[in-house]
Backbone bond lengths (Angstrom), bond angles and torsions (degrees), N, CA, C in turn:
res aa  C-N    CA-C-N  psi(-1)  N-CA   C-N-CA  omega(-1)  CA-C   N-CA-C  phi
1 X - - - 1.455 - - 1.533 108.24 -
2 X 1.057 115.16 143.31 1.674 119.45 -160.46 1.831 89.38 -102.87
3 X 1.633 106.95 178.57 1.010 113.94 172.50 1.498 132.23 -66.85
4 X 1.392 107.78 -36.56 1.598 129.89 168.59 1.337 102.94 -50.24
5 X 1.355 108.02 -48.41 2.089 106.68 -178.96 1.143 130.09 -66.13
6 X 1.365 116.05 -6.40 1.743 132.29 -160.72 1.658 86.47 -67.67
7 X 1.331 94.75 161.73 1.468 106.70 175.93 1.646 116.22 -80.31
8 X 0.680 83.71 -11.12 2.043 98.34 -159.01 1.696 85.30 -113.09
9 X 1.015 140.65 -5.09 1.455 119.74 -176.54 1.501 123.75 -81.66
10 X 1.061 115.87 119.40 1.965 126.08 179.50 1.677 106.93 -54.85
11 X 1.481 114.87 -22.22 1.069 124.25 172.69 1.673 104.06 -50.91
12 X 1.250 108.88 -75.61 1.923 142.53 175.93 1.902 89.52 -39.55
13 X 1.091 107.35 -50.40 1.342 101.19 -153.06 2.094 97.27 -78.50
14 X 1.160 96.25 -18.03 1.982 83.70 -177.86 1.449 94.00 -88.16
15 X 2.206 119.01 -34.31 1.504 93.84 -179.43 1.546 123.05 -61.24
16 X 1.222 119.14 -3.95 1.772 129.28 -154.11 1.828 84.83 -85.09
17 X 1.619 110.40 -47.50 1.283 112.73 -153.41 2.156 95.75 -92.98
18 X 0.874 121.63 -19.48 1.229 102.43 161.46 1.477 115.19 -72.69
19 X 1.391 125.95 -50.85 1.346 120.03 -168.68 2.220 105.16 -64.50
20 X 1.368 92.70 -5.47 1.601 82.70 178.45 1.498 99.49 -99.23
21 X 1.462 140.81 9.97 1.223 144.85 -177.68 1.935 91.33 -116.40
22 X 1.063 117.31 -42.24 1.390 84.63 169.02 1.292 136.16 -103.17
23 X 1.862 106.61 11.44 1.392 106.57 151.54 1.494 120.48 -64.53
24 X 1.526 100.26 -33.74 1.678 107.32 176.19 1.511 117.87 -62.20
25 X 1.737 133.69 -12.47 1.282 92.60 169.44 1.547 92.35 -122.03
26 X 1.300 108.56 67.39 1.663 122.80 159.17 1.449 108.41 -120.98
27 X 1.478 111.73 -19.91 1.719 99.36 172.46 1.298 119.94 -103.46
28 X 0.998 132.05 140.88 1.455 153.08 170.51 1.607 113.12 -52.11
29 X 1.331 106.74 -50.83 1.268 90.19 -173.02 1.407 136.49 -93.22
30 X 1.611 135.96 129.19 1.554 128.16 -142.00 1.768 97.93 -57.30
31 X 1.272 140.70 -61.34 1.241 138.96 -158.99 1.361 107.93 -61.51
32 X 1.688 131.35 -39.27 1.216 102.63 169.63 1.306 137.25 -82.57
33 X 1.558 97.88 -1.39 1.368 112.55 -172.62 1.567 110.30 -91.73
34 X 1.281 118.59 -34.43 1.575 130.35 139.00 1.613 111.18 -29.93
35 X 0.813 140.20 -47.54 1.677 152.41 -159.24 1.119 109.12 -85.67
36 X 1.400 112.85 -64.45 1.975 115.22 158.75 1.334 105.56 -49.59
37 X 1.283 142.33 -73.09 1.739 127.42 -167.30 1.410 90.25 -52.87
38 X 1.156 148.50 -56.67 1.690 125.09 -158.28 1.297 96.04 -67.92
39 X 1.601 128.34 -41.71 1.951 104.80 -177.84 1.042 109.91 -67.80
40 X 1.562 138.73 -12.56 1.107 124.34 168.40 1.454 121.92 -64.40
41 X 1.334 104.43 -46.34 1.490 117.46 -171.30 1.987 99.81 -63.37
42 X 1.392 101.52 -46.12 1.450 81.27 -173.62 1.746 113.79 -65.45
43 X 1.225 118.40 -33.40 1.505 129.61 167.72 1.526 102.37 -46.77
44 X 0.623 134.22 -2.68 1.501 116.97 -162.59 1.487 89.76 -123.52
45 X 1.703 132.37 -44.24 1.410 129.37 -166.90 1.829 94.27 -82.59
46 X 0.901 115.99 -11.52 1.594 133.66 171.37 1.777 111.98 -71.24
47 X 1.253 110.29 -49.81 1.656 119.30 159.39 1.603 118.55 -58.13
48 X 1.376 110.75 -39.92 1.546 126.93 179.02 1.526 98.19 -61.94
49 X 0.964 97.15 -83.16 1.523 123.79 170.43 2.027 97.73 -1.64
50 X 1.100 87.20 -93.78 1.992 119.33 -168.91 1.796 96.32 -43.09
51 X 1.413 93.67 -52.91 1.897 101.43 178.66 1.672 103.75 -32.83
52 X 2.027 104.30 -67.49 1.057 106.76 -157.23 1.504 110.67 -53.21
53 X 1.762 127.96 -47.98 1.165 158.56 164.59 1.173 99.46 -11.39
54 X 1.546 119.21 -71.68 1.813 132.70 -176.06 1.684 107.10 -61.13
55 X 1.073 106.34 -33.76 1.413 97.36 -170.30 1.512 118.28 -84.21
56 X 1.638 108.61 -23.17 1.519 111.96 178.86 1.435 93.96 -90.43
57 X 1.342 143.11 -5.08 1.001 150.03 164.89 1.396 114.98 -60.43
58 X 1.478 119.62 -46.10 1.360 139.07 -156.18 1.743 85.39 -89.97
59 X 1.103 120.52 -58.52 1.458 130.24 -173.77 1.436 121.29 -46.54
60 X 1.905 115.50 -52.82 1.312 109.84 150.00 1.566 127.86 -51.97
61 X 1.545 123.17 -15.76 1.255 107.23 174.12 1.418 124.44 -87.76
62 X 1.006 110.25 -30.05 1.832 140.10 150.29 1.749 87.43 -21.05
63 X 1.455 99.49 -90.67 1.859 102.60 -148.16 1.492 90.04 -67.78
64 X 1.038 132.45 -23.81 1.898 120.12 -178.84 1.309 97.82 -54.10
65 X 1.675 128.71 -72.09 1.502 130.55 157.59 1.453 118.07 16.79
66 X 1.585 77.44 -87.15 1.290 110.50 -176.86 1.848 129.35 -41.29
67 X 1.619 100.95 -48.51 1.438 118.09 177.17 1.722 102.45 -80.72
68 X 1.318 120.67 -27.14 1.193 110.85 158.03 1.686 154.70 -46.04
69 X 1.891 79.89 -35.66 1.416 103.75 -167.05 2.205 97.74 -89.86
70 X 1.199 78.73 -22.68 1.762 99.64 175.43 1.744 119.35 -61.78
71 X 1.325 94.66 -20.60 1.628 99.84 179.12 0.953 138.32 -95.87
């Protein structure tokens, strides 16, 4: 399984929310097509989301390092 496939990846999570924006202008009708742009939108604050997650993630491992190298 590659990185793009991870469950947790913001990568996965913008492809989830484009393919629900271009299912949306294949349907006709306004409410479901309304419904796809909001799963997109939440997919996408879901990528934000996970980004921020990894990076304060990455950051505690940084200063652990860091307080390590300190001792």
């Amino acid at each position: 399984m590659s990185k793009i496939d991870d469950i947790d990846s913001p990568a996965r999570y913008r492809r989830l929310a484009r393919d629900c924006l271009e299912m949306a202008r294949t349907v006709a009708s306004e409410g479901p097509r309304a419904t796809l742009v909001e799963m997109a939108q939440i997919w996408m604050r879901l990528a934000g989301t996970e980004e921020g997650r990894q990076v304060a993630q990455q950051q505690q491992q940084i200063q652990a390092k860091a307080d390590d190298k300190k001792e």
